[in-house]
mmCIF file of the C-alpha atoms, coordinates in Angstrom:
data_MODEL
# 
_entry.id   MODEL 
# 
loop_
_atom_site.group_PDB 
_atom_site.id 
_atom_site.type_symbol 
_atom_site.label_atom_id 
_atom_site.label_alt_id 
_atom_site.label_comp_id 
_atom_site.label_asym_id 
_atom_site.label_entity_id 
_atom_site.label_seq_id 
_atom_site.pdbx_PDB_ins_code 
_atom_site.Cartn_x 
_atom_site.Cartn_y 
_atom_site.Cartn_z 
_atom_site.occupancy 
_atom_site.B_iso_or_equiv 
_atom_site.pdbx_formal_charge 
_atom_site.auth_seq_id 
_atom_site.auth_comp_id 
_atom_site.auth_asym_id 
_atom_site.auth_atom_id 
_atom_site.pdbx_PDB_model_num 
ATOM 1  C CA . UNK A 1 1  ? 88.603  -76.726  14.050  1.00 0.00 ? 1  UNK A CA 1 
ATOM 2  C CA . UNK A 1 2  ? 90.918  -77.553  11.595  1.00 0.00 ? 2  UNK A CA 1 
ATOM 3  C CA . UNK A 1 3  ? 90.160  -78.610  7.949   1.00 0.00 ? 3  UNK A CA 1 
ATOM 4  C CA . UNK A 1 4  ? 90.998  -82.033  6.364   1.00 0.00 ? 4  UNK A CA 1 
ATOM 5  C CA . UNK A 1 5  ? 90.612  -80.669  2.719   1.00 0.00 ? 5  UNK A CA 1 
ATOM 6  C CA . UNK A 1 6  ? 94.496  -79.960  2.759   1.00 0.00 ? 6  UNK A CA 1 
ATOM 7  C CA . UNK A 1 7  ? 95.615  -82.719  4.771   1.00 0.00 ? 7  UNK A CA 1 
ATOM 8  C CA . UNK A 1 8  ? 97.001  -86.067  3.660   1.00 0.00 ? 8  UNK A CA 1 
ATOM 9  C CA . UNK A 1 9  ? 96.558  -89.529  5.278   1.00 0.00 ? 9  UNK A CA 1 
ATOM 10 C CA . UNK A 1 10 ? 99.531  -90.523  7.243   1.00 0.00 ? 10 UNK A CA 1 
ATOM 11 C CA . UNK A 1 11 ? 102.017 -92.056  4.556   1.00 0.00 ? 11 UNK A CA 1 
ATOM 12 C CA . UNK A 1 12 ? 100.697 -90.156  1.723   1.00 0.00 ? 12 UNK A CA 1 
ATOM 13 C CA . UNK A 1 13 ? 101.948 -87.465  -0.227  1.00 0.00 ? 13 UNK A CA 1 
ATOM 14 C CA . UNK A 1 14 ? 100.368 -84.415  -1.512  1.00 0.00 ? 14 UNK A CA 1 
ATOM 15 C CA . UNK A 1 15 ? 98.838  -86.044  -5.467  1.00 0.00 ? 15 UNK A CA 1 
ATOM 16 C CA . UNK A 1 16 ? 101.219 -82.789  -6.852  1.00 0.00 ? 16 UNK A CA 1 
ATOM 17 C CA . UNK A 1 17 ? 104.520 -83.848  -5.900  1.00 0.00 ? 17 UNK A CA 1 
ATOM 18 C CA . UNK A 1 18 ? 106.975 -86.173  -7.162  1.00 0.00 ? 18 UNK A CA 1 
ATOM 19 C CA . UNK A 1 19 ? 106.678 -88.498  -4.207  1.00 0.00 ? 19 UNK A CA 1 
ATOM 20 C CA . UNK A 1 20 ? 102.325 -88.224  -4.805  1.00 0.00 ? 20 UNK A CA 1 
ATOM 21 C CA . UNK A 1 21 ? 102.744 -88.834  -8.581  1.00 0.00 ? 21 UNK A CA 1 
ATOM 22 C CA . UNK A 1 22 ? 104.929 -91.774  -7.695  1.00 0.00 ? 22 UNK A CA 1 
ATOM 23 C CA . UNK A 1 23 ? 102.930 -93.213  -5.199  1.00 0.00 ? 23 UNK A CA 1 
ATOM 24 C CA . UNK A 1 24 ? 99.831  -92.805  -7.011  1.00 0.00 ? 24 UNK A CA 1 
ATOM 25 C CA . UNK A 1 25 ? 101.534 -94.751  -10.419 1.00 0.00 ? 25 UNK A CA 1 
ATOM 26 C CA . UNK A 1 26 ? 102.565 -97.282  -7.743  1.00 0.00 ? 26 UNK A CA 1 
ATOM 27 C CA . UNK A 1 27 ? 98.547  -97.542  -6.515  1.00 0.00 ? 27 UNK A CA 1 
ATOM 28 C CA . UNK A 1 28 ? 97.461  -98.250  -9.998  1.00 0.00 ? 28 UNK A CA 1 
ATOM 29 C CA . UNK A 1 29 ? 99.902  -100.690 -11.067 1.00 0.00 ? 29 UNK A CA 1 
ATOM 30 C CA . UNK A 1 30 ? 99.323  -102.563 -7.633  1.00 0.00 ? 30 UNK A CA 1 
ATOM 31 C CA . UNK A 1 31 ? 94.988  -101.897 -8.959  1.00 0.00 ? 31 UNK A CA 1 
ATOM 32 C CA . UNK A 1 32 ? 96.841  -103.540 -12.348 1.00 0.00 ? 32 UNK A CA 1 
ATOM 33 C CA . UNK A 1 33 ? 98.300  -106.361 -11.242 1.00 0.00 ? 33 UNK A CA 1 
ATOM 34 C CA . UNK A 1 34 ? 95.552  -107.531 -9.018  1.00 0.00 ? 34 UNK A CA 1 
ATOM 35 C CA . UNK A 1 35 ? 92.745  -107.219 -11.486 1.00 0.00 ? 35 UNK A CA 1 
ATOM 36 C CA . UNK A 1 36 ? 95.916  -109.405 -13.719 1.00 0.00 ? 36 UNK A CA 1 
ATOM 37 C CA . UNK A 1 37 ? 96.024  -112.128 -10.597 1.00 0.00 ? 37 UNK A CA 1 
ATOM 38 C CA . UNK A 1 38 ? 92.536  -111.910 -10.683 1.00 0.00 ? 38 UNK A CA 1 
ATOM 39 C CA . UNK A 1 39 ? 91.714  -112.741 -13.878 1.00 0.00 ? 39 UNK A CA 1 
ATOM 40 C CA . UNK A 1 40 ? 94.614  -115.581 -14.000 1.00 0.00 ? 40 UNK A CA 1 
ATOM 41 C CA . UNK A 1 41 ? 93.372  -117.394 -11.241 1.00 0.00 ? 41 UNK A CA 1 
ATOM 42 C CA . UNK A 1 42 ? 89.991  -117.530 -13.122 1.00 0.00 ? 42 UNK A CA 1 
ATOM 43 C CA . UNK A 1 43 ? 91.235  -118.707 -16.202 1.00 0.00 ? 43 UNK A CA 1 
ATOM 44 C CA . UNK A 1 44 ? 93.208  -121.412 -13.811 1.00 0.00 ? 44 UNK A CA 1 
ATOM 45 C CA . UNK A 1 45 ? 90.154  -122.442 -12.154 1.00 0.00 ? 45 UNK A CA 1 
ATOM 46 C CA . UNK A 1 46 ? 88.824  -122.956 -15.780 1.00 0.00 ? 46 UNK A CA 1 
ATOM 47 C CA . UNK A 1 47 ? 91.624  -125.230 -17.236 1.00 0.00 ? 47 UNK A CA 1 
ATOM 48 C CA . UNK A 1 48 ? 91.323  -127.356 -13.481 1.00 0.00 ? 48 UNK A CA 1 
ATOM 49 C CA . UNK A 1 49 ? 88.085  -127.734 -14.349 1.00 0.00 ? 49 UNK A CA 1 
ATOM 50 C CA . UNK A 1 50 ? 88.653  -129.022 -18.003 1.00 0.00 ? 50 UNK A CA 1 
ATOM 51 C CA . UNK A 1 51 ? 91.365  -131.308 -16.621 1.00 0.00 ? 51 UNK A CA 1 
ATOM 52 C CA . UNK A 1 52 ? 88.791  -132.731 -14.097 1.00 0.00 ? 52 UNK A CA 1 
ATOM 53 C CA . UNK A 1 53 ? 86.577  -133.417 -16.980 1.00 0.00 ? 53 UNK A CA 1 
ATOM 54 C CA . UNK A 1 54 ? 88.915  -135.145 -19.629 1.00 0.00 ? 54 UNK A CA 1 
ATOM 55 C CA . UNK A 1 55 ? 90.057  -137.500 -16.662 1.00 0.00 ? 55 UNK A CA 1 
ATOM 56 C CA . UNK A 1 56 ? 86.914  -138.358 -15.940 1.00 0.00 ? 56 UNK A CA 1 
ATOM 57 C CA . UNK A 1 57 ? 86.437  -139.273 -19.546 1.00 0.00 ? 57 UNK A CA 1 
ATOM 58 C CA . UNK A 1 58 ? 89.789  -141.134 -20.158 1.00 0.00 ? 58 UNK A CA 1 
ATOM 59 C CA . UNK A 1 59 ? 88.937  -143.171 -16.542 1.00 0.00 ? 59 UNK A CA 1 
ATOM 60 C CA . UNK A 1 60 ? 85.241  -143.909 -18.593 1.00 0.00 ? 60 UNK A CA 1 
ATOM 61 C CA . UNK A 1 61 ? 87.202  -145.356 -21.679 1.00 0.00 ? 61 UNK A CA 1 
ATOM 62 C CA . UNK A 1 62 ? 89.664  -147.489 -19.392 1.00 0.00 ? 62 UNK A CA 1 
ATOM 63 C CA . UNK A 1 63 ? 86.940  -149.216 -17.427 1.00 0.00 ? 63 UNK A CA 1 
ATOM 64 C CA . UNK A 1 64 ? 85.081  -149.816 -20.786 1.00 0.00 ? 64 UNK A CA 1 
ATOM 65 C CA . UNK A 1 65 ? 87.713  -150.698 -22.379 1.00 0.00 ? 65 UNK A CA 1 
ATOM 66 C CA . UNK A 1 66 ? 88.121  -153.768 -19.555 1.00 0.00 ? 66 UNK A CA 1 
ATOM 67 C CA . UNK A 1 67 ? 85.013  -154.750 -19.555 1.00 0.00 ? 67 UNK A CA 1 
ATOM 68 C CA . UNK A 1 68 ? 85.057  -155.191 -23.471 1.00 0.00 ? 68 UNK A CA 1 
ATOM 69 C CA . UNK A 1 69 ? 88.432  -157.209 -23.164 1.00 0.00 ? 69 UNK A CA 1 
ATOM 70 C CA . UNK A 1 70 ? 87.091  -159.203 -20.423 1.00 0.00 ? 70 UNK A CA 1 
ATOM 71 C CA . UNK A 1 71 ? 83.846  -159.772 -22.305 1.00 0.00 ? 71 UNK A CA 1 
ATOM 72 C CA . UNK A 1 72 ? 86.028  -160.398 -25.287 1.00 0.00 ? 72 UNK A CA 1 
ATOM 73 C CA . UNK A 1 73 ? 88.284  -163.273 -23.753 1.00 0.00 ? 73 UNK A CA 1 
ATOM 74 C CA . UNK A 1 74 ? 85.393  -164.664 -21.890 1.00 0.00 ? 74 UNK A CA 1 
ATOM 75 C CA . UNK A 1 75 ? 82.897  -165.502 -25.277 1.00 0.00 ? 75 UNK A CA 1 
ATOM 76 C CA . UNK A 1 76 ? 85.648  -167.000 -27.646 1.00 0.00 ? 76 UNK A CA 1 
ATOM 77 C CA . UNK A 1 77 ? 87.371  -169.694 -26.059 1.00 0.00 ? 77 UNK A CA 1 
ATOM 78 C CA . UNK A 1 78 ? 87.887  -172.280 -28.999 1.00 0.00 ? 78 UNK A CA 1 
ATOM 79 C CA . UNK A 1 79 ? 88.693  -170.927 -32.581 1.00 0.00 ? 79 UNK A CA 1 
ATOM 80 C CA . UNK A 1 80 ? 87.651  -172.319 -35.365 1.00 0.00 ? 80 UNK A CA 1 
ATOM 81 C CA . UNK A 1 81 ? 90.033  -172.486 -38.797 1.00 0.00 ? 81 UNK A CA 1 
ATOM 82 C CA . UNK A 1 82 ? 88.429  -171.145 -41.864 1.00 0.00 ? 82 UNK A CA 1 
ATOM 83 C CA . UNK A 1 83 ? 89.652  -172.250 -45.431 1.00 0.00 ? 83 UNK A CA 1 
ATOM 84 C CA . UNK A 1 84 ? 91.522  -169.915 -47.169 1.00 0.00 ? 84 UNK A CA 1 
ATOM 85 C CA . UNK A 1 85 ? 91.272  -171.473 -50.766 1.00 0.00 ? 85 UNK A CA 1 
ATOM 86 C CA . UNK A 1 86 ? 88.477  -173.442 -52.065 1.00 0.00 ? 86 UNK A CA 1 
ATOM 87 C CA . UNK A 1 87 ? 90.958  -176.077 -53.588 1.00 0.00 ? 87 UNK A CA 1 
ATOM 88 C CA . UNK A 1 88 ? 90.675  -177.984 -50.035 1.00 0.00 ? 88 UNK A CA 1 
ATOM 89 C CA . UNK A 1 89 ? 87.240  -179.062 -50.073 1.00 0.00 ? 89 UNK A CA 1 
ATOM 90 C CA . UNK A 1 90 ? 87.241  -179.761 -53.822 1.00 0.00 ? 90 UNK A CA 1 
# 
């Protein structure tokens, strides 16, 4: 029965030459850039999620802001002069 120990997976090179060393600097940096992709789609996730939150708060503020102009117009419908010197009821 044959051994495995010095056999190689079909499109792999023996780890001691050129084509090995290359391939296996080619598996890291693919291990590299995956844990990179990784970690940036986390960190995207995170600034969605901050996004989500400060619309949230600006759509708060508009619809408060609304209601306080509508309240505002609604309560002070005749204005009333106020004296700026005393000299005019003297």
């Amino acid at each position: 029965m044959p051994s495995s120990a010095g056999q190689s997976h079909p499109g792999s090179f023996p780890a001691a030459s050129p084509a090995g060393r290359l391939q296996h600097r080619h598996t890291e940096e693919l291990a590299e850039l995956r844990g990179k992709l990784r970690r940036s789609h986390e960190e995207c996730h995170a600034f969605q999620e901050q996004v989500d939150a400060a619309a949230t708060v600006i759509m708060t503020l508009l619809a408060e802001n609304a209601a306080l102009r509508e309240h505002a117009t609604g309560r002070s419908a005749a204005l009333i002069p106020i004296p700026l010197s005393r000299d005019e009821n003297s």
